[in-house]
C-alpha atoms as one frame of an Amber mdcrd trajectory, in Angstrom:
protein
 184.195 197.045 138.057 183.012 200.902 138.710 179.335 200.812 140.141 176.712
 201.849 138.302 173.636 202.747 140.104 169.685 203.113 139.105 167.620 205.787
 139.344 169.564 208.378 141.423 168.151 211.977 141.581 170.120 214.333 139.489
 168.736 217.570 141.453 171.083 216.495 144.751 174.487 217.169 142.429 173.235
 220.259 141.071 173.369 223.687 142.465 169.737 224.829 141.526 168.589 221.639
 143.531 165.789 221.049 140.540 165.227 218.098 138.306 164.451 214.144 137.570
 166.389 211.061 138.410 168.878 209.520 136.108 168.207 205.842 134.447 171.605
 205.345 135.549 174.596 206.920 137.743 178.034 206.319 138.181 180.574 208.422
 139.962 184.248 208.379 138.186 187.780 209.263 139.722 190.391 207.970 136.963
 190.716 207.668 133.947 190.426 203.744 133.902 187.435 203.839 135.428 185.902
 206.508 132.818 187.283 203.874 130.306 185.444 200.999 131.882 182.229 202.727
 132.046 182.012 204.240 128.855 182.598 200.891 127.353 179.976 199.506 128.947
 177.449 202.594 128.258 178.516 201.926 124.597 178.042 198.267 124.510 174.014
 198.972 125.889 173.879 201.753 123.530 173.243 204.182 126.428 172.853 208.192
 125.666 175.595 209.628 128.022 175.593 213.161 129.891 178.995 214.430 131.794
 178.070 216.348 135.234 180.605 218.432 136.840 179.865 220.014 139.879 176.087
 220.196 138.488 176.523 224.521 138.431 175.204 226.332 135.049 172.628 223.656
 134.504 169.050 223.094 134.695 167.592 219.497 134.798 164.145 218.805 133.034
 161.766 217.063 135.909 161.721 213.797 133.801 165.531 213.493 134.325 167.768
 211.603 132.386 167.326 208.526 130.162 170.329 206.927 130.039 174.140 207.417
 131.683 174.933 210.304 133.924 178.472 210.118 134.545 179.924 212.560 137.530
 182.971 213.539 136.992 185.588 213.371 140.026 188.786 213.201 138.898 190.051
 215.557 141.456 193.633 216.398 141.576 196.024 218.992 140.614 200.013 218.704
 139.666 202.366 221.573 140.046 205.223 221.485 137.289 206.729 224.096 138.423
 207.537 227.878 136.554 203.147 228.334 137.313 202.708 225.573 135.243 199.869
 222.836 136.608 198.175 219.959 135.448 194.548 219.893 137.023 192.062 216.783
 136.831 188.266 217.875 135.253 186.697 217.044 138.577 188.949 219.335 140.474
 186.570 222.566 142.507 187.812 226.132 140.835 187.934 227.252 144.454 190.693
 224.344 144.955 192.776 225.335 142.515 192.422 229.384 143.388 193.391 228.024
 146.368 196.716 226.448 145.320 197.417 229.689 142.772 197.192 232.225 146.075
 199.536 229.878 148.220 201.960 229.789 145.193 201.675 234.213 144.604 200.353
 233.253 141.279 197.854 235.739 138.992 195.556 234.809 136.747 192.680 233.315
 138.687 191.253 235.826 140.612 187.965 236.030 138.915 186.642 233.266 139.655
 186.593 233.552 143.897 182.761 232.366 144.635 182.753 231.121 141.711 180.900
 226.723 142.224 181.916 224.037 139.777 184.445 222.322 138.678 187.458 223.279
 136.050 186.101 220.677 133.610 182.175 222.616 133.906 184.866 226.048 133.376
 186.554 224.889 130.527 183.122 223.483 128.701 181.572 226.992 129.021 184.665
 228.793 129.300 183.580 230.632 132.314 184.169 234.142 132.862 183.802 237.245
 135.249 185.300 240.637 135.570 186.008 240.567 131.798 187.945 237.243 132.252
 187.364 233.769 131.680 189.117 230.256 131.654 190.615 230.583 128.046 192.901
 232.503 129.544 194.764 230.020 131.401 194.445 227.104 129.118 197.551 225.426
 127.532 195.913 222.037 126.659 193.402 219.839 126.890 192.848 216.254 127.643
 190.176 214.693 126.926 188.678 211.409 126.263 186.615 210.090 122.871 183.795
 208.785 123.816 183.040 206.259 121.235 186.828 205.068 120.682 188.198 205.653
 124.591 191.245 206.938 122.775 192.999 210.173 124.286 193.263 213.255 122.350
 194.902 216.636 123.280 193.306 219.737 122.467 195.593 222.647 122.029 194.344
 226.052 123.174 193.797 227.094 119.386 191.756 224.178 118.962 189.317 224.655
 122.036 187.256 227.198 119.950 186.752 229.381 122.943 184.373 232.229 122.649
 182.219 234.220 125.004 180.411 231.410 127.379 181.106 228.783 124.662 183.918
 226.120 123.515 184.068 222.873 121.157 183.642 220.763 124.242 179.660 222.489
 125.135 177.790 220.886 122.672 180.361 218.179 121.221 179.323 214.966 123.144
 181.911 213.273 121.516 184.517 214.309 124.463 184.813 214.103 127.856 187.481
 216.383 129.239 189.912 214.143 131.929 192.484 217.279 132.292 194.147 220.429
 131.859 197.172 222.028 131.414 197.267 225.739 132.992 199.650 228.511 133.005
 199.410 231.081 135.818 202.032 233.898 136.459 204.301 235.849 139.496 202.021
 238.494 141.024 202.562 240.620 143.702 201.277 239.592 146.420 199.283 242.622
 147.800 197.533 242.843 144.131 196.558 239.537 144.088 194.706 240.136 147.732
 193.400 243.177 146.663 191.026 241.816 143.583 189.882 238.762 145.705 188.656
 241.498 148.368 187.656 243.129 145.608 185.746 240.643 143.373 184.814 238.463
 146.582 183.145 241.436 147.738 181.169 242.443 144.542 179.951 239.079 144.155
 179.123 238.723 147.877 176.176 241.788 146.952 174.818 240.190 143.876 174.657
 236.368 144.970 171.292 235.460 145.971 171.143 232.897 149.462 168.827 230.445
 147.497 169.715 227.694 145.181 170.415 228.895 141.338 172.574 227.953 138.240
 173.996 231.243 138.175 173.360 234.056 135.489 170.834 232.504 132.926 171.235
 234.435 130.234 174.191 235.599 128.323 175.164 239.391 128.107 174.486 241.104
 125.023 177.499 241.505 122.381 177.136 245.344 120.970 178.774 244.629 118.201
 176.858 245.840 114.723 174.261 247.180 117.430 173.078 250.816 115.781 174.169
 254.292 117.329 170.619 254.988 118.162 170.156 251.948 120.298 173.257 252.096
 122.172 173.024 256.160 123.058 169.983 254.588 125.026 172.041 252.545 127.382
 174.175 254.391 130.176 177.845 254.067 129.251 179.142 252.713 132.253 176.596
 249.938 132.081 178.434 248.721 128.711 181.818 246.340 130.034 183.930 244.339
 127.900 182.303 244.841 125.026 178.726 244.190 126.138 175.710 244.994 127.844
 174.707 242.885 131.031 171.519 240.562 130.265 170.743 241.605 133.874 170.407
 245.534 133.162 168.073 245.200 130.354 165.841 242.351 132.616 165.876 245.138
 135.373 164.792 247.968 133.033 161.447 245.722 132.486 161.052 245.924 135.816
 160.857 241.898 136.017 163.185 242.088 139.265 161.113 239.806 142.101 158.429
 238.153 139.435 157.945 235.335 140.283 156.248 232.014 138.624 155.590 229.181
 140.720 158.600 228.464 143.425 161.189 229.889 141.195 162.064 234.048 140.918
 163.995 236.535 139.422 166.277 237.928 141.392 165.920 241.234 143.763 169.502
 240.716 144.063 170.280 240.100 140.507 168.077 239.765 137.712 170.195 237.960
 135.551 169.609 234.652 138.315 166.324 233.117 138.470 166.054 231.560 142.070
 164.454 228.140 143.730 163.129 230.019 146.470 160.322 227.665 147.102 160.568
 224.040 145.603 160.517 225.176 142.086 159.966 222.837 138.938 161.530 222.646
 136.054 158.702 224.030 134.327 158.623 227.031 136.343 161.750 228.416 135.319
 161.433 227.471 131.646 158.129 229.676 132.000 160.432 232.194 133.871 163.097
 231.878 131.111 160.813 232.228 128.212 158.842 235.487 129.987 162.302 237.228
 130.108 163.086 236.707 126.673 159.938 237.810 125.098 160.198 240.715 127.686
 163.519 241.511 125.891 162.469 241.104 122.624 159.113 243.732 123.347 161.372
 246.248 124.815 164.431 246.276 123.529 163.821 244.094 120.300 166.757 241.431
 121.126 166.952 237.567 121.728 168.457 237.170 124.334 170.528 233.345 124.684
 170.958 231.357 127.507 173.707 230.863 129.029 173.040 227.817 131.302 172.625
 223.981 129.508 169.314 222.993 129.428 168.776 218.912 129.782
């Protein structure tokens, strides 16, 4: 029987290194195990959270009450033709690894990029004007209340900008994936890693963070007037960085408590100094009334609050 542990301290498996302990704690690597501890969670009637590689998240300082289950099914299956069935708790880096050896495309985005493919495919991640949708064929995931399998195909992910079914459905825990990655040319595919590992390498601040906090602004139905304010080459994809309009309120380096927005990038709010949960939420809601004086929008986070 998988063990289940008491009172473990959720801000160790995350990557902003903030937050309570969990009631309980269990670490799973197969399927059987998930199984096995999901039926027990259900028999106590314990509220369950899935952590991935604990990146895009922000832990309240009371923790958890109830199951944290770490996901760590970490493995990934070539099938050949770029083809590859990946376990949830397998690292993106891993896998961008294995796509490079192979000459493979499609993947490129996401160099620097912490977490796990399960954590990519719940928020479908994104950079560069990519994100995971991309890749998905299927996938597998696991009902919580029934432990059957079902397969999600890509249609029936829902995947929009930073979202999916699977983000605020806890009635699934994804187990695996089916990818499809493509022949590139070699030289290319080296190219945008120097490329995007380079423009990353200037905006990533060297203290602990959940990433960008805030999604970027869609400009859809946004008015002529409004968007004649905002420097062309600032608008990608679509939309307008949350991190341009937090810089042009001048909020870069505020600072509230031991957490801080960015000097690097103002779309990250940083522990620099043993920061609470509380300061960031204070951080959090100052930028978004900031936005809402200035520029009159709400702006939406893009990391899960728990």
């Amino acid at each position: 029987m998988i063990e289940i542990q008491k009172n473990i301290s959720i801000a160790s498996y995350t990557t902003f290194k903030i937050g309570g302990s969990a009631e309980y704690f269990c670490e799973v690597k197969k399927l059987e195990d998930l199984k096995d501890v999901l039926a027990q969670a259900n028999k106590k009637s314990w509220k369950i959270f899935i952590l991935g590689g604990g990146s895009n998240l922000l832990v309240s300082s009371k923790g958890f009450k109830g199951l944290v289950i770490k996901i760590s099914c970490d493995w990934i299956k070539n099938m050949g033709e770029g083809l590859y069935e990946v376990g949830a708790g397998t690292l993106l880096a891993k896998l961008l690894a294995e796509t490079i050896k192979n000459n493979l495309t499609g993947l490129e985005w996401s160099i620097g990029i912490p977490g796990t493919l399960g954590g990519a495919i719940c928020g479908n991640s994104g950079a560069y004007g990519h994100a995971m949708a991309e890749s998905i064929v299927s996938v597998k995931t696991l009902d919580i209340k029934t432990l059957r399998i079902k397969n999600f195909k890509l249609k029936d992910c829902k995947f929009q900008y930073r979202d999916s079914i699977f983000k605020n459905n806890r009635q699934y825990v994804i187990v695996s994936a089916q990818l499809q990655f493509y022949k590139g040319e070699e030289g290319m595919i080296k190219d945008s890693l120097q490329k995007y590992s380079s423009e990353r390498k200037n905006k990533i601040p060297p203290y602990p963070s959940a990433g960008c906090v805030f999604k970027n602004i869609i400009i859809d139905n946004m008015t002529y007037e409004f968007l004649n304010k905002i420097p062309p080459e600032k608008i990608k994809g679509g939309k307008i960085p949350a991190g341009y309009l937090i810089e042009q309120c001048g909020l870069k380096g505020k600072r509230i408590g031991g957490a801080e927005i960015s000097n690097q990038h103002a779309n990250f709010i940083v522990n620099f100094n043993k920061a609470t949960f509380l300061d960031v939420m204070e951080l959090i809601n100052f930028c978004k009334q900031e936005i809402k004086n200035n520029f009159n929008l709400d702006l939406e986070e893009e990391i899960k609050i728990i």
